[in-house]
PDB file as gemmi writes it, atoms N, CA and C in Angstrom:
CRYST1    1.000    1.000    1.000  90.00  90.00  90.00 P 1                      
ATOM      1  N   UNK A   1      46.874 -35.176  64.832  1.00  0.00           N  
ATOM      2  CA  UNK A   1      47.095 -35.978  66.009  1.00  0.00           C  
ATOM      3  C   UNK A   1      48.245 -35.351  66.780  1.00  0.00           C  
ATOM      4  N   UNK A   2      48.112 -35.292  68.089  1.00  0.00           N  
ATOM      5  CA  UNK A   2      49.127 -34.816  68.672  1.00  0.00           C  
ATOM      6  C   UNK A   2      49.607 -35.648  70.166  1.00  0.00           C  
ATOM      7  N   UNK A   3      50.644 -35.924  69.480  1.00  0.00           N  
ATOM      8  CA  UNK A   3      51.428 -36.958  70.546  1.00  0.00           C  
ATOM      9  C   UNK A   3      52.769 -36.010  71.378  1.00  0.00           C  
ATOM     10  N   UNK A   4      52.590 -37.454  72.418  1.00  0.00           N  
ATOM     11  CA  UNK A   4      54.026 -36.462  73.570  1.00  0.00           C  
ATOM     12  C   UNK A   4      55.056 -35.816  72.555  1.00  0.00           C  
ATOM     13  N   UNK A   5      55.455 -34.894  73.026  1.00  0.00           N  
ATOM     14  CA  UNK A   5      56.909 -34.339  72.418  1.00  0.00           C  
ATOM     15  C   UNK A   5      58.466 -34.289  72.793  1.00  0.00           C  
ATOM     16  N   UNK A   6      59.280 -34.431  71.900  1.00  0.00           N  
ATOM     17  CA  UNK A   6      60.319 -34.355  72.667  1.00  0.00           C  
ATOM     18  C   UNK A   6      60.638 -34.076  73.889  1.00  0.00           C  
ATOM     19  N   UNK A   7      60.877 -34.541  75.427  1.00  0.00           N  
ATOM     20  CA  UNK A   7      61.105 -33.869  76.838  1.00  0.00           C  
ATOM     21  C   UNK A   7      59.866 -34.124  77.214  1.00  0.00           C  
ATOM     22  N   UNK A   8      58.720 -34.861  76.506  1.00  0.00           N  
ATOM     23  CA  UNK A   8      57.491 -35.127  76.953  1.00  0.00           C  
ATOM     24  C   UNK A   8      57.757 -36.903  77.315  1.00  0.00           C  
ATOM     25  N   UNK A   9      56.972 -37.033  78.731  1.00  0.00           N  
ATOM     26  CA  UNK A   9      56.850 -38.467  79.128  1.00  0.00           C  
ATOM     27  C   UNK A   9      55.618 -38.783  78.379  1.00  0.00           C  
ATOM     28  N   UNK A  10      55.583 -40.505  77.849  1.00  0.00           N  
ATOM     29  CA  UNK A  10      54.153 -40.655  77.383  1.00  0.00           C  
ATOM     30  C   UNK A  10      53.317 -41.097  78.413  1.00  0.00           C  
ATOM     31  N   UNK A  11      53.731 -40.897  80.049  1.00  0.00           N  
ATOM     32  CA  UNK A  11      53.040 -41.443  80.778  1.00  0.00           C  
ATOM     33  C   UNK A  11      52.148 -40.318  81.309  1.00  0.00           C  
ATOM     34  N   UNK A  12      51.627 -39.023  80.729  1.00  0.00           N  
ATOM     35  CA  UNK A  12      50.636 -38.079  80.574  1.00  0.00           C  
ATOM     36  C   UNK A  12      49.386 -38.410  81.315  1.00  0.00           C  
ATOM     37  N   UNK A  13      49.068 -39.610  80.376  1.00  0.00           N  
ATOM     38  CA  UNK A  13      47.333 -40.025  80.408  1.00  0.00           C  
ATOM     39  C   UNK A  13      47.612 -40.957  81.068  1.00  0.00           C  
ATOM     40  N   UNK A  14      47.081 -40.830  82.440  1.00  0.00           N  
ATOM     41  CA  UNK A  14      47.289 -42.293  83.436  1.00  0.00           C  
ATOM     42  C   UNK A  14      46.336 -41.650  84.649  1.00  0.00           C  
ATOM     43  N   UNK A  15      46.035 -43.059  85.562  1.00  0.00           N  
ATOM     44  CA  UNK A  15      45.690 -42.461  86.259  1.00  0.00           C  
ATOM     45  C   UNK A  15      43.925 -42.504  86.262  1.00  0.00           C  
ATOM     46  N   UNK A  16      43.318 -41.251  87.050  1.00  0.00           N  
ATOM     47  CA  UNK A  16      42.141 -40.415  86.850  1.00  0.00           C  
ATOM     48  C   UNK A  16      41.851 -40.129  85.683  1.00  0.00           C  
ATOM     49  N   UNK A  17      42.472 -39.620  84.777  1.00  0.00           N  
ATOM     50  CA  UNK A  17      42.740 -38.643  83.974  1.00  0.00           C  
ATOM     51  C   UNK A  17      42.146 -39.703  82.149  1.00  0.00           C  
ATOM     52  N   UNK A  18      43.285 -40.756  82.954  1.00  0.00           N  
ATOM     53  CA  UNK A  18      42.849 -42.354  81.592  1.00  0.00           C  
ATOM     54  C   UNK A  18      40.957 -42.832  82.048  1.00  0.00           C  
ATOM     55  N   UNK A  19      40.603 -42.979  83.048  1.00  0.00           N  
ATOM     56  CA  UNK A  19      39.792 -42.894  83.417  1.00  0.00           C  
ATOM     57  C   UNK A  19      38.539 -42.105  82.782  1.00  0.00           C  
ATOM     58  N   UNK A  20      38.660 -40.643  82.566  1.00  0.00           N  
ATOM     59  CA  UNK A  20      37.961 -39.717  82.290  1.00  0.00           C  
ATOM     60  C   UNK A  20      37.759 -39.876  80.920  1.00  0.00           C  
ATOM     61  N   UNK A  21      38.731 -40.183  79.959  1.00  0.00           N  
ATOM     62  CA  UNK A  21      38.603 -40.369  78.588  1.00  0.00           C  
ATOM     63  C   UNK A  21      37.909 -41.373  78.587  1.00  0.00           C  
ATOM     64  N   UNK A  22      38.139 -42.679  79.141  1.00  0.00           N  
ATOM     65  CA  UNK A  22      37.612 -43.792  78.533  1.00  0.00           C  
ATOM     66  C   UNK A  22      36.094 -43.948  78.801  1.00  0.00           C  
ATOM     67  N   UNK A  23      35.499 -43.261  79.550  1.00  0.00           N  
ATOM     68  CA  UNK A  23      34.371 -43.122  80.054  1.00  0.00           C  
ATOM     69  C   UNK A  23      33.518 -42.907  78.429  1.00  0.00           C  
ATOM     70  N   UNK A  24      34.053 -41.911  77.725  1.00  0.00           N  
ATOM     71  CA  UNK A  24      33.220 -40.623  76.898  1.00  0.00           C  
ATOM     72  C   UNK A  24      33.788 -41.449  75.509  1.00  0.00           C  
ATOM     73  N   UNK A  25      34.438 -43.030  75.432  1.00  0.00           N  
ATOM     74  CA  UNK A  25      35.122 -43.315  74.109  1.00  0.00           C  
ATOM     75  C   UNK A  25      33.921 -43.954  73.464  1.00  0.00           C  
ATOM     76  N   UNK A  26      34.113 -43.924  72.338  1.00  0.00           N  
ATOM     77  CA  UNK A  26      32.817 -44.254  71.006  1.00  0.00           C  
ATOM     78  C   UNK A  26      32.524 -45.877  71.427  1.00  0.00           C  
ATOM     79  N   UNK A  27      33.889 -46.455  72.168  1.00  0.00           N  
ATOM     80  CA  UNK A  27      33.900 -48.313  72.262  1.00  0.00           C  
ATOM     81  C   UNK A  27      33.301 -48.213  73.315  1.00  0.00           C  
ATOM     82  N   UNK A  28      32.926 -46.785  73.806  1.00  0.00           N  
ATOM     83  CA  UNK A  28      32.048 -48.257  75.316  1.00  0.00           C  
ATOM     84  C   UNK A  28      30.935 -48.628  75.123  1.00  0.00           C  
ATOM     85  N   UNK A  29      30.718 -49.938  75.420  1.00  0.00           N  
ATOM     86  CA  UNK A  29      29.304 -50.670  75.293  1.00  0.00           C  
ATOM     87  C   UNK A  29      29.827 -51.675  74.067  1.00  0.00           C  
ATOM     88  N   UNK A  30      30.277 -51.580  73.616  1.00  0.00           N  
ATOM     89  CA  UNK A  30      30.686 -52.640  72.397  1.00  0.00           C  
ATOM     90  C   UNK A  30      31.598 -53.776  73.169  1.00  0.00           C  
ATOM     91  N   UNK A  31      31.421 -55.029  72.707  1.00  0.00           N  
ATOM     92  CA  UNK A  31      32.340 -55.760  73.095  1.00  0.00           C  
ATOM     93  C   UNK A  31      33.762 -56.050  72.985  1.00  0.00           C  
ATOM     94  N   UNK A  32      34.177 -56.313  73.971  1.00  0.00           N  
ATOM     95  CA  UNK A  32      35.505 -56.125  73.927  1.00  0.00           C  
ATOM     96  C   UNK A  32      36.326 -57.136  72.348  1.00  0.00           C  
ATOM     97  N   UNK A  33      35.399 -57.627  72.396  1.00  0.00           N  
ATOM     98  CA  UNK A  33      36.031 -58.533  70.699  1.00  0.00           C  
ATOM     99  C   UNK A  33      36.486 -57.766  69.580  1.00  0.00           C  
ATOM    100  N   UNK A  34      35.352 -56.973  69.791  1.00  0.00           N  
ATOM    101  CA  UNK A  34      35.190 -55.947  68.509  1.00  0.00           C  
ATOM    102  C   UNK A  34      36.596 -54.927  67.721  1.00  0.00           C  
ATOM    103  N   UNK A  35      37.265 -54.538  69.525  1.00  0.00           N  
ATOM    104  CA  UNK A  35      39.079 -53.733  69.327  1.00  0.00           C  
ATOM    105  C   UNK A  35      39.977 -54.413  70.137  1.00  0.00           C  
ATOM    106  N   UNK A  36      39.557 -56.319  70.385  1.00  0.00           N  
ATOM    107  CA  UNK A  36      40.545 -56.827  69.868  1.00  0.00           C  
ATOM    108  C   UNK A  36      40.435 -58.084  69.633  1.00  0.00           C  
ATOM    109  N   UNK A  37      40.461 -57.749  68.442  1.00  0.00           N  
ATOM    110  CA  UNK A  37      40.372 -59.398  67.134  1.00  0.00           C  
ATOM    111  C   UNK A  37      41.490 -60.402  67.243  1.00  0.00           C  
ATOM    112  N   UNK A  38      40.882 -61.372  66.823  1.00  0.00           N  
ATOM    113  CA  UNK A  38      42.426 -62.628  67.295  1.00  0.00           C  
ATOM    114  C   UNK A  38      42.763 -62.441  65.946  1.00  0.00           C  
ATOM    115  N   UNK A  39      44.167 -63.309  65.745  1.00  0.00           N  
ATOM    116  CA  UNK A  39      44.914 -63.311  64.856  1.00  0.00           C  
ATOM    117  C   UNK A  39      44.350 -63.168  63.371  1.00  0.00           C  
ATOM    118  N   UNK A  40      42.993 -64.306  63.509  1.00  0.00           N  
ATOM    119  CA  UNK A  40      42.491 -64.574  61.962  1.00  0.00           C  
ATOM    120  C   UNK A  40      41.434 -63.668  61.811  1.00  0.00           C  
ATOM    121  N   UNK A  41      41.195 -62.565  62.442  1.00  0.00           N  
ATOM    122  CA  UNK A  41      39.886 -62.242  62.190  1.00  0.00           C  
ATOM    123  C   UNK A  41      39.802 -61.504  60.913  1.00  0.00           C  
ATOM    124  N   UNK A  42      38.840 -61.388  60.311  1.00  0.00           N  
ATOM    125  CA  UNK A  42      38.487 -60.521  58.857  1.00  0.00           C  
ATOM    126  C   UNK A  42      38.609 -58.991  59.321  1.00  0.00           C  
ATOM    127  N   UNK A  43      39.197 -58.702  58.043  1.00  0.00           N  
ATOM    128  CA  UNK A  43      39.688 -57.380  58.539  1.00  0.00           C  
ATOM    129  C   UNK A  43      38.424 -56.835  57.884  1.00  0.00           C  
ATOM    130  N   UNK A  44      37.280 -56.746  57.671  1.00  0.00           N  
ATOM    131  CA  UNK A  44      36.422 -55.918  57.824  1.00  0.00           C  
ATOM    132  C   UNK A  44      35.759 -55.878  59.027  1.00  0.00           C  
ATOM    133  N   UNK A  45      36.658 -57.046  60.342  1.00  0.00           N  
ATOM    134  CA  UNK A  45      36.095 -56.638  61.595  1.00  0.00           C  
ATOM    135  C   UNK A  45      37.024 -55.617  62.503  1.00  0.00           C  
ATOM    136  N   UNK A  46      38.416 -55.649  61.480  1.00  0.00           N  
ATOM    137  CA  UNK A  46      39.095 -54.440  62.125  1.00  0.00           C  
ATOM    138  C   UNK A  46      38.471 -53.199  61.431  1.00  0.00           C  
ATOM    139  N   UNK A  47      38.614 -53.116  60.106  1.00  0.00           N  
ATOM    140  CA  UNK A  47      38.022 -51.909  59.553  1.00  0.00           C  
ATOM    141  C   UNK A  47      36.652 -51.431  60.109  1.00  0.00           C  
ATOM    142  N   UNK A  48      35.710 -52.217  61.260  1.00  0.00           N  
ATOM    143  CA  UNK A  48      34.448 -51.975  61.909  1.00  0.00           C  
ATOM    144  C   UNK A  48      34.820 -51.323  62.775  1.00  0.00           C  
ATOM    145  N   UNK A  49      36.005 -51.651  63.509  1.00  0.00           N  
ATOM    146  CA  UNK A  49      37.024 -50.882  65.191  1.00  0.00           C  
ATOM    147  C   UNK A  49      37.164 -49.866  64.487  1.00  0.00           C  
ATOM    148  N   UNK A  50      38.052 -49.575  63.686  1.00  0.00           N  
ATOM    149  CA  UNK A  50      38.491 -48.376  63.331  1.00  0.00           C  
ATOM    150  C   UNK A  50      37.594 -47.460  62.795  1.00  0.00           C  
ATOM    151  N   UNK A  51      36.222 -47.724  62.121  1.00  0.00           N  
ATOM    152  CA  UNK A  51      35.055 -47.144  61.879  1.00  0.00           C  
ATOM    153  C   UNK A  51      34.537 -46.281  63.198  1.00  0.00           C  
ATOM    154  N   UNK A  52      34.594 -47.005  63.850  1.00  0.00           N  
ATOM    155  CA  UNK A  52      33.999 -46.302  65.311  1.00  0.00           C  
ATOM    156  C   UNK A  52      34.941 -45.607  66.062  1.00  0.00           C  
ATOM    157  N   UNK A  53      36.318 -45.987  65.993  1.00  0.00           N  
ATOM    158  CA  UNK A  53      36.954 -44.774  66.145  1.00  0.00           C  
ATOM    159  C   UNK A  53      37.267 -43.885  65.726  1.00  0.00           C  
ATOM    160  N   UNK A  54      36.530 -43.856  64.353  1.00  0.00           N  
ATOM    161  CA  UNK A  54      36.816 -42.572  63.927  1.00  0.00           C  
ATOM    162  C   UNK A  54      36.122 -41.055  64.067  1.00  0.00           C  
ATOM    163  N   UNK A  55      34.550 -42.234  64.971  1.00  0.00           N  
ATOM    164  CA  UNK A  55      33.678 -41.333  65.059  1.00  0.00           C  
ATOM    165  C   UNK A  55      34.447 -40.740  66.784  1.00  0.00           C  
ATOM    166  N   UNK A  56      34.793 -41.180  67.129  1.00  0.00           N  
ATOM    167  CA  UNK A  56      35.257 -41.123  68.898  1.00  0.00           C  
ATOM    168  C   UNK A  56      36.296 -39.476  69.137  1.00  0.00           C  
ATOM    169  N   UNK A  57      35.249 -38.711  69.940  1.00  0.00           N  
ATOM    170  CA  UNK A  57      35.606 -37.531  70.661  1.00  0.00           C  
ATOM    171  C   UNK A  57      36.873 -37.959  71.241  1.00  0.00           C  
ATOM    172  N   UNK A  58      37.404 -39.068  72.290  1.00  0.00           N  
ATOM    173  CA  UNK A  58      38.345 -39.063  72.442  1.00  0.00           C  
ATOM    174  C   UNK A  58      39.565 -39.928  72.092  1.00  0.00           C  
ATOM    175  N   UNK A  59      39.703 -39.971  70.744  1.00  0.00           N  
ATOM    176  CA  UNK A  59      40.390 -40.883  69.750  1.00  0.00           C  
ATOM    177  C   UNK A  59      42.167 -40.607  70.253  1.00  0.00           C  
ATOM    178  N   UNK A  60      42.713 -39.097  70.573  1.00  0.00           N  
ATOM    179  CA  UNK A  60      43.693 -38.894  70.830  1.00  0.00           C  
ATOM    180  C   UNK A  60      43.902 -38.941  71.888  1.00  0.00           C  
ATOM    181  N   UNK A  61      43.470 -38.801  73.140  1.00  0.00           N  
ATOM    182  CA  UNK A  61      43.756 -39.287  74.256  1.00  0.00           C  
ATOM    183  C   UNK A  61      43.883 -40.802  74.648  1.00  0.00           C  
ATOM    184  N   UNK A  62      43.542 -41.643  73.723  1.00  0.00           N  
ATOM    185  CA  UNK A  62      43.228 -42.905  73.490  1.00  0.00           C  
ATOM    186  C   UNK A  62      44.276 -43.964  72.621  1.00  0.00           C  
ATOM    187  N   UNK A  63      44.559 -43.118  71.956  1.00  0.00           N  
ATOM    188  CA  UNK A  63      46.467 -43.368  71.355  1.00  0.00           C  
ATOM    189  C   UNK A  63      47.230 -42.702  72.185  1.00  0.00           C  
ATOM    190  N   UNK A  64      47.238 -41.567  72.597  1.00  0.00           N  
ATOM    191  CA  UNK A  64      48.634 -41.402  73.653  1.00  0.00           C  
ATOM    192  C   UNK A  64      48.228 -42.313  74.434  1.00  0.00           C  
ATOM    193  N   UNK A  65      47.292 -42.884  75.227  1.00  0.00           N  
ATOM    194  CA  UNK A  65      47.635 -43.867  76.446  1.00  0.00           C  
ATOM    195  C   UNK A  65      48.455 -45.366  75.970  1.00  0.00           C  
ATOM    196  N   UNK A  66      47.825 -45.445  74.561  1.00  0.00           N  
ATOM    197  CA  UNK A  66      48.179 -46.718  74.059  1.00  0.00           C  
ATOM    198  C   UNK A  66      49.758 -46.748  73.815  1.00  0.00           C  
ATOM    199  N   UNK A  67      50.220 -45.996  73.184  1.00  0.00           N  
ATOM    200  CA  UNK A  67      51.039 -45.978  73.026  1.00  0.00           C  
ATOM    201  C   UNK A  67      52.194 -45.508  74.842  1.00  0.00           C  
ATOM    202  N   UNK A  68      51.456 -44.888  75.040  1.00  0.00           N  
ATOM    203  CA  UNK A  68      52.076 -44.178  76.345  1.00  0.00           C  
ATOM    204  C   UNK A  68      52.562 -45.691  77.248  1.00  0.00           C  
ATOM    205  N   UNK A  69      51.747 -46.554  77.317  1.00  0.00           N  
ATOM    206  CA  UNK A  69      51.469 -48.512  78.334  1.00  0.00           C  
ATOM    207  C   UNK A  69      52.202 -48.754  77.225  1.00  0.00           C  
ATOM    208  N   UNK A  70      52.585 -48.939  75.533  1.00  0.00           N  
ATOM    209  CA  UNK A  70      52.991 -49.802  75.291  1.00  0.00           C  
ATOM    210  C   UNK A  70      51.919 -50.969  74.772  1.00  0.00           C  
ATOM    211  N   UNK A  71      51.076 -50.713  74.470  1.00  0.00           N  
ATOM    212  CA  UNK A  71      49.564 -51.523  74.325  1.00  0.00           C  
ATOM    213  C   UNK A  71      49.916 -52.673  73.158  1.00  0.00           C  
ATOM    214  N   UNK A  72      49.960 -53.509  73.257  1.00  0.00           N  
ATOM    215  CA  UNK A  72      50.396 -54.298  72.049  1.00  0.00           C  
ATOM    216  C   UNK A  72      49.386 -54.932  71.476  1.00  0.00           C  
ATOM    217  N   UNK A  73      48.530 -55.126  72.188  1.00  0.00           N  
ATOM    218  CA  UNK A  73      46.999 -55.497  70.854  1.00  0.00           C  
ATOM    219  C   UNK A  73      45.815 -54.724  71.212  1.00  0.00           C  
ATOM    220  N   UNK A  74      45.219 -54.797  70.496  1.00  0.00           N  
ATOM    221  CA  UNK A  74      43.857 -53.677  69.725  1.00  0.00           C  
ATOM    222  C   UNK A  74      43.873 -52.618  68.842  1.00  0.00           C  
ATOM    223  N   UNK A  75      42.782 -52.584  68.786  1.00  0.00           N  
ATOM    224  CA  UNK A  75      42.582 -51.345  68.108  1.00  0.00           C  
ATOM    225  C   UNK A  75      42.665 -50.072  69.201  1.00  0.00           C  
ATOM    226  N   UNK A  76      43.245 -49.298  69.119  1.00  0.00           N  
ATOM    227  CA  UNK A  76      43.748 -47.970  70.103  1.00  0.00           C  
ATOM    228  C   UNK A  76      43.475 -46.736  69.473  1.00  0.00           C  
ATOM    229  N   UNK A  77      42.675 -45.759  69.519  1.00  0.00           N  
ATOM    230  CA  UNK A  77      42.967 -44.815  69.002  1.00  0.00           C  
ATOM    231  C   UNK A  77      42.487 -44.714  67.668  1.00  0.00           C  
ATOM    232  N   UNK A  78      42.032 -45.602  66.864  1.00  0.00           N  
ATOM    233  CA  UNK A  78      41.975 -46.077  65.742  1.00  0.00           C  
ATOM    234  C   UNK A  78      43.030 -46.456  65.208  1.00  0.00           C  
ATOM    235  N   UNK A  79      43.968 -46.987  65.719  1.00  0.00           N  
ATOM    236  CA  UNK A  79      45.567 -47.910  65.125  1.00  0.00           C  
ATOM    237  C   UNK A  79      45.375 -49.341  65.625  1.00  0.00           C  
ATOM    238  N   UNK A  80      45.861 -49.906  64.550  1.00  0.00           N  
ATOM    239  CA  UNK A  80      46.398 -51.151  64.856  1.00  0.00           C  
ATOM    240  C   UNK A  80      47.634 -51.701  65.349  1.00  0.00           C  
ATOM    241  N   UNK A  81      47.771 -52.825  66.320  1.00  0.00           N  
ATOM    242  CA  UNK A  81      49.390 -53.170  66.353  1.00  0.00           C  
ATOM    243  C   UNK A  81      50.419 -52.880  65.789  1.00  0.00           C  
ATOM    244  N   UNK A  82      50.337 -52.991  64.394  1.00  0.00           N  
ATOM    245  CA  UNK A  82      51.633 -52.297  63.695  1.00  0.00           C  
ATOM    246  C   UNK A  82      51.612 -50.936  63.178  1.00  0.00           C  
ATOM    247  N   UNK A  83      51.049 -50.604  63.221  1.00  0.00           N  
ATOM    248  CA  UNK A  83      50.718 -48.815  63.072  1.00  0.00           C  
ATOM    249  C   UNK A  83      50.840 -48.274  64.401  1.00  0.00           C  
ATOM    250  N   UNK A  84      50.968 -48.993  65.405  1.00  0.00           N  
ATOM    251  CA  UNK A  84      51.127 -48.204  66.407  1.00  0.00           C  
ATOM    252  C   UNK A  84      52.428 -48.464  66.948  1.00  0.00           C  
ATOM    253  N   UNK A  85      53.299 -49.560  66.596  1.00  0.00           N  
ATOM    254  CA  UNK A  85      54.278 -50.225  66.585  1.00  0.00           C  
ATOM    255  C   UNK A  85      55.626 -48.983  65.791  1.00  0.00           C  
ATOM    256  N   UNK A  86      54.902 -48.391  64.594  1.00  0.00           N  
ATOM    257  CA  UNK A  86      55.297 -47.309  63.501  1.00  0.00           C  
ATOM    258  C   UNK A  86      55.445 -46.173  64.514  1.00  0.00           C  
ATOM    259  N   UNK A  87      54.141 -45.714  65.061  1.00  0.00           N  
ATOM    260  CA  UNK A  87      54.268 -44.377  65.350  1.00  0.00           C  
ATOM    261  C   UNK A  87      55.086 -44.271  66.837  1.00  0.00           C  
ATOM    262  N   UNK A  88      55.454 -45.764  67.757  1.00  0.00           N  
ATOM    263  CA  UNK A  88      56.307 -45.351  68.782  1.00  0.00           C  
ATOM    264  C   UNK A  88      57.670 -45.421  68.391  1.00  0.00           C  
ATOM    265  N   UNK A  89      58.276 -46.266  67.310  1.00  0.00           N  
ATOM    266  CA  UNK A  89      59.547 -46.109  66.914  1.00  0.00           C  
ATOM    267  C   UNK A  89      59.600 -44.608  66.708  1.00  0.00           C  
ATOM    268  N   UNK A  90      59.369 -44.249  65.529  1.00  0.00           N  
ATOM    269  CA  UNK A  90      59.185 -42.727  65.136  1.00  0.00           C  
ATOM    270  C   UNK A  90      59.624 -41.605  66.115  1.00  0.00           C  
ATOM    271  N   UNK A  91      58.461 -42.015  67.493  1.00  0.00           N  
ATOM    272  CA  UNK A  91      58.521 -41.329  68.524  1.00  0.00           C  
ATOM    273  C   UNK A  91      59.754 -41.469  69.230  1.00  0.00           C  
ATOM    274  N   UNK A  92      60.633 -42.508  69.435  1.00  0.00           N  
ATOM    275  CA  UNK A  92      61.464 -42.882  70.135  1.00  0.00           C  
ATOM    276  C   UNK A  92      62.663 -42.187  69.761  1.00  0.00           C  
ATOM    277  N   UNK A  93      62.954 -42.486  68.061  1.00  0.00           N  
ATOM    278  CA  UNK A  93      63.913 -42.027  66.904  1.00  0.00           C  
ATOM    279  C   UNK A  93      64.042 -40.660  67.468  1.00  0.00           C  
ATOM    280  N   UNK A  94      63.005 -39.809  67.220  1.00  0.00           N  
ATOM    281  CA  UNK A  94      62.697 -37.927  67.526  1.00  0.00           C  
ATOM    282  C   UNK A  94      63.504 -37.452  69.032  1.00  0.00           C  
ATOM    283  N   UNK A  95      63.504 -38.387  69.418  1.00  0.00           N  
ATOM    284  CA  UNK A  95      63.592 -38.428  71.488  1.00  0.00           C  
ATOM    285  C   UNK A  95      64.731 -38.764  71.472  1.00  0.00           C  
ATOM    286  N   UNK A  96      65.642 -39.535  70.996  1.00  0.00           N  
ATOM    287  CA  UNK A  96      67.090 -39.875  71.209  1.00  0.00           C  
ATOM    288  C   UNK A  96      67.387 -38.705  70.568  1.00  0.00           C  
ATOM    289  N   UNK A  97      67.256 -38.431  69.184  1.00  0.00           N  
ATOM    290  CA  UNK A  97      68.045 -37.416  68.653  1.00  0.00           C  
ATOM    291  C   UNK A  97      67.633 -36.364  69.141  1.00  0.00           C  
ATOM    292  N   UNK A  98      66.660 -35.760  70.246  1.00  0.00           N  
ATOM    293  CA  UNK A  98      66.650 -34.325  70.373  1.00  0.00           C  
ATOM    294  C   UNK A  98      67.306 -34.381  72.222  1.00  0.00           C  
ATOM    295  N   UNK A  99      67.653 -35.371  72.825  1.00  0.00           N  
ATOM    296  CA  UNK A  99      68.063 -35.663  74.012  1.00  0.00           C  
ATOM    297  C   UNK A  99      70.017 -35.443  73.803  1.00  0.00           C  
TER     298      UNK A  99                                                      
END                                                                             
C-alpha cells in the first residue's frame, strides 16, 4: 500500500481525479449499506465489504482519499473506522517528526 509521504499532502486524490477511481471501484452497484454498516451490524457484513475490496483494482486510491477527507465511517479501501483511524495517526506521527 502506498500512502502520501512525508512533504506529501493527502489531498492528492480529489477532484476529477477521485472521480476517475470511483467509477472503476469493485463497490459500484452494491448498496451503499453494504460499506457502511450501522453500529450493530454482523461483522460478517463487514468482512463481505472488505471481501470485495479486496478484489477492487482501485483499493489504493480509495484509502488515500479516505483517509486524505478524513472519512470516518465505512469501509474505505478495505479498512475500517479504526484501522483507518491507526493508519492516519501513524501517518501524522511520520509528518511531525520528519517536518
Amino acid at each position: 500500500m502506498t500512502l502520501a509521504r512525508p512533504g506529501q499532502t493527502w489531498g492528492v486524490i480529489t477532484g476529477v481525479t477521485a472521480t476517475r477511481w470511483k467509477t472503476r471501484a469493485a463497490c459500484a452497484g452494491y448498496p451503499d449499506m453494504v460499506f457502511f454498516p450501522t453500529g450493530d451490524t454482523p461483522s460478517r457484513l463487514v468482512e463481505r465489504a472488505k471481501t470485495i475490496c479486496s478484489t477492487c483494482a482501485v483499493r489504493e486510491p480509495c484509502l488515500e482519499y479516505a483517509l486524505s477527507t478524513n472519512q470516518v465511517a465505512g469501509i474505505w479501501g478495505g479498512t475500517t473506522e479504526e484501522e483507518r483511524r491507526s493508519l492516519r495517526r501513524k501517518w501524522l506521527s511520520t509528518r511531525r517528526r520528519t517536518a
